[in-house]
C-alpha positions as CSV (number, residue, x, y, z in Angstrom):
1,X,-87.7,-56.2,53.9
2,X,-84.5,-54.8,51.9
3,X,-84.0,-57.1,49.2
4,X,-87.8,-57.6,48.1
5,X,-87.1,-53.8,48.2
6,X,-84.2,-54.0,45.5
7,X,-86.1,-56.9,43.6
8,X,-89.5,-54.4,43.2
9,X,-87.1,-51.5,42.0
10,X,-85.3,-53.6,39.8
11,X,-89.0,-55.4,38.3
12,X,-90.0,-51.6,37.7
13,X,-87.1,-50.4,35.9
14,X,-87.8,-53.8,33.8
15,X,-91.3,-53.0,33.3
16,X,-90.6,-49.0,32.5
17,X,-88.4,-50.9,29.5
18,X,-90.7,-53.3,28.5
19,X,-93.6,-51.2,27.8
20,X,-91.5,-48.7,26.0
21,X,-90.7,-52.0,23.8
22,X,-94.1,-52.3,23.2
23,X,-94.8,-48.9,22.2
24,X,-92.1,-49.7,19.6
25,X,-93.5,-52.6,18.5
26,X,-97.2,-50.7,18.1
27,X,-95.0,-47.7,16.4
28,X,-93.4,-50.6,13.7
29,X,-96.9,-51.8,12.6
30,X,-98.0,-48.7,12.5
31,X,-95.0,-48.0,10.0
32,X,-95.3,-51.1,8.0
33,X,-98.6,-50.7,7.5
34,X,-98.6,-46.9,6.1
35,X,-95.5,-48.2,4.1
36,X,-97.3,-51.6,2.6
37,X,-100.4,-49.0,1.6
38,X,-97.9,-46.7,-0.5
39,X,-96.8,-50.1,-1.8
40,X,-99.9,-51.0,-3.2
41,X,-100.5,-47.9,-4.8
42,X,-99.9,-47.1,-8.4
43,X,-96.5,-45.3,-8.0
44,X,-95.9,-47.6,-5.5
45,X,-95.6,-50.3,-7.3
46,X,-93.0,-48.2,-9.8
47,X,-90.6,-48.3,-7.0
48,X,-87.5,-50.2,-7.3
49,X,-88.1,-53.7,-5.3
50,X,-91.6,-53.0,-4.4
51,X,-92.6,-56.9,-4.4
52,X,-90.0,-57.9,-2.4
53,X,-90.6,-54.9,-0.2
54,X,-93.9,-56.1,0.4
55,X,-92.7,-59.7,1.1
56,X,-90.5,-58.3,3.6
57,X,-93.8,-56.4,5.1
58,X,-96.2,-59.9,5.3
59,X,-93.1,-62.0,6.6
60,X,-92.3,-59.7,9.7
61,X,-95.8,-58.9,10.4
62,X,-96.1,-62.2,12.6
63,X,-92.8,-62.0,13.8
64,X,-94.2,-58.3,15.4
65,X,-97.1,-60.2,16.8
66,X,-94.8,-62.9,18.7
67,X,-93.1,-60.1,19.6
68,X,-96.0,-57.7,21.5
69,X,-97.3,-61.3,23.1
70,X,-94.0,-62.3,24.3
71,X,-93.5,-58.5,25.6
72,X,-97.4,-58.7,27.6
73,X,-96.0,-61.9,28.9
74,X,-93.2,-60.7,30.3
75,X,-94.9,-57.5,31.7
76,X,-97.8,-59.5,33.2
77,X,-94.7,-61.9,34.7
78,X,-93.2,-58.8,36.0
79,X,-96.1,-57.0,38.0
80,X,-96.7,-60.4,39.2
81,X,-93.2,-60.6,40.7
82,X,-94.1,-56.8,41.9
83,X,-97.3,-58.1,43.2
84,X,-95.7,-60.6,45.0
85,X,-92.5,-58.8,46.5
86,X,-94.6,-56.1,47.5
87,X,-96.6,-58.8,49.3
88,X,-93.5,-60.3,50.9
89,X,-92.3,-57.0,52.9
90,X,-95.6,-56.2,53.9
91,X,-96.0,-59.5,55.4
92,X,-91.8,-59.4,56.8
93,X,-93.5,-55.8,58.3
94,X,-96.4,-57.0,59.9
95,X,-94.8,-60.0,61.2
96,X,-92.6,-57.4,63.2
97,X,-94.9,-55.2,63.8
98,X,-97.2,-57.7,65.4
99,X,-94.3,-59.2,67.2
100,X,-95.3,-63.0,65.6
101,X,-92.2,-65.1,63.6
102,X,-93.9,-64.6,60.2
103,X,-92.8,-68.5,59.3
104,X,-92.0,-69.6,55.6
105,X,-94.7,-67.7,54.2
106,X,-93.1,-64.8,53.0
107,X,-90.0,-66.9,52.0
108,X,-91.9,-69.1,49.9
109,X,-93.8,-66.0,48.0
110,X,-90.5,-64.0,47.9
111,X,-89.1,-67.1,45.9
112,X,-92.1,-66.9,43.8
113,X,-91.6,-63.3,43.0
114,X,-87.8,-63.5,42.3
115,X,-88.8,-66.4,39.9
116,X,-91.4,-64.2,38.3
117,X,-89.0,-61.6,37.6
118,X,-86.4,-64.1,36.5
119,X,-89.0,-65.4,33.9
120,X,-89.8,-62.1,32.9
121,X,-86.3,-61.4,32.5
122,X,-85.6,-64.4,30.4
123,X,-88.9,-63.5,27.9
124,X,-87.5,-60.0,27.3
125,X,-84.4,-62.1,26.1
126,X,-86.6,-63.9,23.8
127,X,-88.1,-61.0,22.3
128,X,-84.8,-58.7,22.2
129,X,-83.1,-62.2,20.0
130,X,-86.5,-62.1,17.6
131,X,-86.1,-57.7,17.8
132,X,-82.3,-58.4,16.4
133,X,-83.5,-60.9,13.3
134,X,-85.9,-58.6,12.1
135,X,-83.8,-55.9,11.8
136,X,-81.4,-58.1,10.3
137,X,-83.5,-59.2,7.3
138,X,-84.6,-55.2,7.4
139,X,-80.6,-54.6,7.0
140,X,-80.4,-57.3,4.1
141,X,-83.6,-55.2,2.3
142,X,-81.7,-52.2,2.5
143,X,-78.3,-53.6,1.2
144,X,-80.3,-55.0,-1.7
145,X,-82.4,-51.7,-2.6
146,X,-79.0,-49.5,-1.9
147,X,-77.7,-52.1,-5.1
148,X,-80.6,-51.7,-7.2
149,X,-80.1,-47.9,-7.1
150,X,-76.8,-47.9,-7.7
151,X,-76.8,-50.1,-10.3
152,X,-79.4,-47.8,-11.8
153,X,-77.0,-44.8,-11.0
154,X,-74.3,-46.6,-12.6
155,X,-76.5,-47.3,-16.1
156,X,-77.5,-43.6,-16.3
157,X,-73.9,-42.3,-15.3
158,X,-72.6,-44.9,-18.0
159,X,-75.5,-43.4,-20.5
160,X,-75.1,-39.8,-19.6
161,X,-70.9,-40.7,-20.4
162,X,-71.6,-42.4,-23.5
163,X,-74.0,-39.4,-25.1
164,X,-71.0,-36.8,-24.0
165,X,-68.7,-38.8,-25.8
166,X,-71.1,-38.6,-29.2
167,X,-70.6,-35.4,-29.2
């Protein structure tokens, strides 16, 4: 009854994790979409790299929808492996209690459950590889809009020197 103990403590830590994923991944579109409506506004569209802004937007939209499905499947793969531990040591307890050898049953669904959770595991992999190339093209945005302002910086510093030295 101890290690489908362990194995349901370790499937809820998972799950505690995996549905604060998804609450980031619900907080993101949330973001991206606020962000894409200022985009489409009038001053909006003023702002330095607001096309490819918006490209970025569309082009990880889908990648956050893999993302939330991959995280329900793995959270619907992990109360399963809860589901079935928990199953497991109740029927390790009742075989004791009842004095009766409890057979392969609980074996075979323990094996079930530890798959479950290894599946789950493996999907929150998935998603945290997909989580890491989003941000990267986010990263390769920001690099990009931190050059167009400078190079705007630099033009007005280079104007701003060139009217002092007029004088």
């Amino acid at each position: 009854m101890i290690t489908p103990a362990v194995l349901i403590s370790g499937a809820g830590t998972l799950l505690m994790s995996t549905s604060s994923r998804l609450g980031r991944v619900t907080d993101r579109v949330r973001q991206l979409t606020a962000r894409f409506k200022e985009l489409v506004t009038e001053d909006g569209r003023q702002e330095g790299l607001a096309r490819e802004e918006k490209r970025l937007i569309v082009q990880q939209l889908p990648r956050l929808a893999r993302r939330s499905r991959i995280i329900v499947r793995a959270m619907t793969s992990l109360y399963l492996a809860v589901a079935l531990l928990v199953l497991t040591s109740i029927l390790i307890g009742s075989s004791a209690l009842l004095n009766q050898a409890a057979g392969l049953l609980p074996v075979m669904i323990a094996i079930a459950g530890s798959a479950s959770l290894a599946y789950g595991a493996l999907l929150l992999s998935f998603e945290t590889r997909l989580s890491a190339s989003t941000t990267r093209e986010e990263m390769k945005f920001l690099v990009a809009l931190g050059e167009h302002y400078a190079g705007l910086y630099d033009e007005r510093l280079m104007k701003e020197v060139g009217e002092k030295l007029d004088v």
